[in-house]
N, C-alpha and C positions, 0 to 999 in steps of 0.2 A: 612393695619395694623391699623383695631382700637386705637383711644385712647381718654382718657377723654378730656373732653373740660371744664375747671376747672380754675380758675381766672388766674394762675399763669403762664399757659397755653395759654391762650388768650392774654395775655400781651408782647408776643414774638410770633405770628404767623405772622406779616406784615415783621419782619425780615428774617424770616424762607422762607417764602415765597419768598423774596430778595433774600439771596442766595439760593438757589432751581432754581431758577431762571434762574441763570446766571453758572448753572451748568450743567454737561451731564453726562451719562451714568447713571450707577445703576438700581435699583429696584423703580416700580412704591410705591407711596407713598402717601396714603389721609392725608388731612392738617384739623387741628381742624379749629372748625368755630369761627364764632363772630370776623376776625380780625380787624376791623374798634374797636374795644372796647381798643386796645390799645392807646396811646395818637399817634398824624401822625402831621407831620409837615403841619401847615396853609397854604393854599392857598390864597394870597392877593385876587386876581380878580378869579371870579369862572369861568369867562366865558372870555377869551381871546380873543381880537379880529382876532388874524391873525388864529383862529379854528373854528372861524364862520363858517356854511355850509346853503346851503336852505335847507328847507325843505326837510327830505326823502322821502314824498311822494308829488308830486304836486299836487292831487287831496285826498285826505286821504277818502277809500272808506271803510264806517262802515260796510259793508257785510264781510270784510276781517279779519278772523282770526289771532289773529297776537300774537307773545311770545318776550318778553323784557327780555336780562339777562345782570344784571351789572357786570362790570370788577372792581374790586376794586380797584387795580394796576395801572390800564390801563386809571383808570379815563374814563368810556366809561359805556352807554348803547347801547347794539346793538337791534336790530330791526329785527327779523324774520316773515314769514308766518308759520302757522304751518304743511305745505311741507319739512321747514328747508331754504327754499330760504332767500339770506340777503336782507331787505328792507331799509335799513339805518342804521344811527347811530347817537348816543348825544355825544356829543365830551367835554370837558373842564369843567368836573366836578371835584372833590375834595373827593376821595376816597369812591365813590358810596357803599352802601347796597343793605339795602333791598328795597321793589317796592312794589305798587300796584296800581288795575287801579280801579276807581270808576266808577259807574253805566252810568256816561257820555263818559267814556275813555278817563279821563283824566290821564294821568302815573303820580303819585308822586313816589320822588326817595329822600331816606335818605343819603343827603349829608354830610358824617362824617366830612373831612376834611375841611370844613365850614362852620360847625355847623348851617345847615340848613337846611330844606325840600323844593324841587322844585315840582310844578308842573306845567305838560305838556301838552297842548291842544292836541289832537291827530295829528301825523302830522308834528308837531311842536320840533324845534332841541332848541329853546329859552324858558325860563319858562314865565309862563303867572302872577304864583306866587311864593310868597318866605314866609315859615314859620322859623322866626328864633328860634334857639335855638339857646343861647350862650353858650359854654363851654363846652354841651354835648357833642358833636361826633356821632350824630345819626346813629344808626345800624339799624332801622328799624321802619317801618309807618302804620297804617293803618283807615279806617274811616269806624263808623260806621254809619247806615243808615242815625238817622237822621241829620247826614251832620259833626257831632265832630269829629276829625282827634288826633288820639292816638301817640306818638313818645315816641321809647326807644333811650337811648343814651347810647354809647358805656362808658363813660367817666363817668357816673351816674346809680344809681339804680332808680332813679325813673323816671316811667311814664309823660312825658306832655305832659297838655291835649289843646286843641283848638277848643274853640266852631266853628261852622259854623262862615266863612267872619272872623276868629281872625287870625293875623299873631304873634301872642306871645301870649306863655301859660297864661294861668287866674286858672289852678292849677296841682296839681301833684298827682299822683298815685303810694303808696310805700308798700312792706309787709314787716314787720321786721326781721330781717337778711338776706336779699338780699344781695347776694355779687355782683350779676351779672344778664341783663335782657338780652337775647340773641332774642328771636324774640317776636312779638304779634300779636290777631289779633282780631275780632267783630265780634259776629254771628247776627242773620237776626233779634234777640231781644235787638240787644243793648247790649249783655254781652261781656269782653272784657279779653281776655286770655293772659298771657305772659307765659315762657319758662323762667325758670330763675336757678342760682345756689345758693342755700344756704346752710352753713354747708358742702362744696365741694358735693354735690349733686346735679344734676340735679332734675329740674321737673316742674310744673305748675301750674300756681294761676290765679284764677277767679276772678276779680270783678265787681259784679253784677250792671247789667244796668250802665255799664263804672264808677259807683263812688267805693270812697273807705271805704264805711261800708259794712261790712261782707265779705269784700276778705278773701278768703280761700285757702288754698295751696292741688289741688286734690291727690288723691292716685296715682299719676303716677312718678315713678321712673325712670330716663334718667343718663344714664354714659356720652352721652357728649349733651346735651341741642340742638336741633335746629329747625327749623320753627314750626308755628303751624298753622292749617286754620280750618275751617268749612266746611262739609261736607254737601251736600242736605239733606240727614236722619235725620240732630238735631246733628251728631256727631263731634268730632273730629279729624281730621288726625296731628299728631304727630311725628317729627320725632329724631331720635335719632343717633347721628353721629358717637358713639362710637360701636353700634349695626349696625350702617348701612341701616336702616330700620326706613318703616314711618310706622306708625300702627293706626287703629281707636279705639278709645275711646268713650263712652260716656259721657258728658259734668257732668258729676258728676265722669267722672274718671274710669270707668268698661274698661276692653278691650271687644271689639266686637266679637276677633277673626280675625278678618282679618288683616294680615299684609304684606307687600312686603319688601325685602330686595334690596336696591340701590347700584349704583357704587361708592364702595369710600364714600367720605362724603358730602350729600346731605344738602350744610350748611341751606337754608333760599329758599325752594321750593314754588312753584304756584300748582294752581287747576284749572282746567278748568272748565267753568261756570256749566255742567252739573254734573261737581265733579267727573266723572270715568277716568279721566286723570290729572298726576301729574307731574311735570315736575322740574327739578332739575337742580343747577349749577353743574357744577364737577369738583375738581381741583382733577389733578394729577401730582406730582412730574417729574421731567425729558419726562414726554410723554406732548403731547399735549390734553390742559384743552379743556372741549365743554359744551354744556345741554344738557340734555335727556329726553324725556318723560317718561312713565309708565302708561299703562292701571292701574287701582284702583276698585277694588280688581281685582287680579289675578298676575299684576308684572310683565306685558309681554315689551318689552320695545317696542316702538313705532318712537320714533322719535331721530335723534342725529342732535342735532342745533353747527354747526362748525362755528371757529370764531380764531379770533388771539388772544384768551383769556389769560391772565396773570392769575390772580386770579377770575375769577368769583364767584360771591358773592349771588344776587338775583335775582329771575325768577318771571313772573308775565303772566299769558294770558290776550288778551285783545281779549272779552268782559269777563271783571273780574266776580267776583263771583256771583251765584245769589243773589238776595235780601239785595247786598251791593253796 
């Protein structure tokens, strides 16, 4: 069952989710996205010691394919091959989002409930760093090349920004009347895209070479807002959780024509480094939540990554995008 993903909306899905939860029977049911955007109760210590684990992998081999999807609930990243095999997991985070992995395979994961951003050597179940943000509730992360690490916050409309080596913003990224910043991301020039609601509309703003002179709100229209990435082509994959469907665009906003239709609501999806494979969280009501792949273009489905998922939230391949 479509439905908008709209501020007021967002503001009660970590509950909705709650009781869903701890309920049975009935009809399957997609959950709007963004719920880390509502406020979550604080986690004192992010990392508890008696959840400690070694490392999931003793030897972390970079030949190895691998897909990351966070539990938002569950306080969890799991660790797949892209067979669907489980290779680990990150334990004792604070209401995980979104992910991405950079050109080293490092995983950064937006830690809402602790208003902070981790990142994770490959391999590695401890963070190596800590980008704070206070008071936001980060929903979601990404870095563009040259090394600036972009954060939305569930809790705020604007963008902060982190040059390379910064653990606290040096400045902010805003369009006016933003109600709501639901995901972002940086293509292979430095330009830096969010998915946002204003005016209860979905839709998407550019701004150019990651600053905020001349951000622009493209012609793309979204009933419920959700992930966005970069495509090999120059394009954008888009996707829309009210529709169900990720669709390409080009970076001035044209549809391509290609688009796939997903399971349910594909809140804050990955791309595979060669860009013809997408791969999505999927919460469903009373059934059990998993990821899924998707050939790109075509929509064939590929892969189902099973897990003890609560709410899964963000999906990320690792070796992440090209030329990011």
């Amino acid at each position: 069952m479509p439905r908008d993903n709209l501020t007021g909306l967002a503001s009660t899905t970590i509950l909705t989710a709650m009781l869903l939860a701890g309920c049975s029977g009935g009809s399957q049911v997609g959950i709007p996205g963004s719920p880390t955007s509502a406020n979550v109760p604080q986690q004192q210590s992010v990392f508890r010691q008696n959840r400690q684990k070694t490392s999931w992998m003793s030897r972390p081999d970079a030949r190895m394919r691998l897909a990351y999807i966070s539990d938002n609930l569950a306080n969890t990243v799991t660790v797949f091959n892209l067979n669907g095999t489980t290779e680990g997991q990150i334990d004792g985070l604070s209401y995980p989002g979104g992910l991405f992995v950079d050109s080293k395979h490092n995983l950064w994961v937006a830690n809402g409930g602790a208003n902070n951003v981790l990142e994770f050597a490959r391999g590695a179940t401890t963070p190596s760093n800590t980008l704070n943000d206070s008071g936001a509730g980060p929903v979601d992360v990404t870095m563009c090349p040259n090394g600036t690490v972009y954060v939305a916050g569930g809790n705020s409309t604007a963008i902060e920004v982190y040059p390379r080596g910064s653990t606290s913003p040096t400045r902010s990224l805003t369009y006016p009347g933003a109600e709501q910043t639901d995901a972002l991301t940086c293509d292979a020039a430095g330009n830096v895209f969010a998915t946002i609601v204003i005016s209860f509309h979905g839709g998407v703003v550019e701004f150019p070479r990651g600053k905020q002179h001349g951000a622009s709100q493209l012609p793309i229209s979204l009933g419920g807002p959700g992930g966005v990435k970069p495509d090999n082509a120059g394009n954008l994959l888009v996707d829309d959780q009210s529709a169900q469907t990720i669709t390409e665009y080009t970076e001035a906003g044209s549809p391509t024509g290609n688009s796939i239709a997903t399971a349910y609501d594909c809140i804050n999806f990955g791309v595979l480094r060669n860009s013809k494979v997408v791969g999505c969280p999927v919460y469903v009501a009373y059934k059990t939540s998993y990821g899924q792949s998707y050939t790109f273009p075509g929509g064939t489905s590929l892969q189902t990554y099973s897990g003890s998922f609560t709410l899964p939230y963000g999906f990320a391949f690792d070796p992440g995008q090209k030329g990011l």
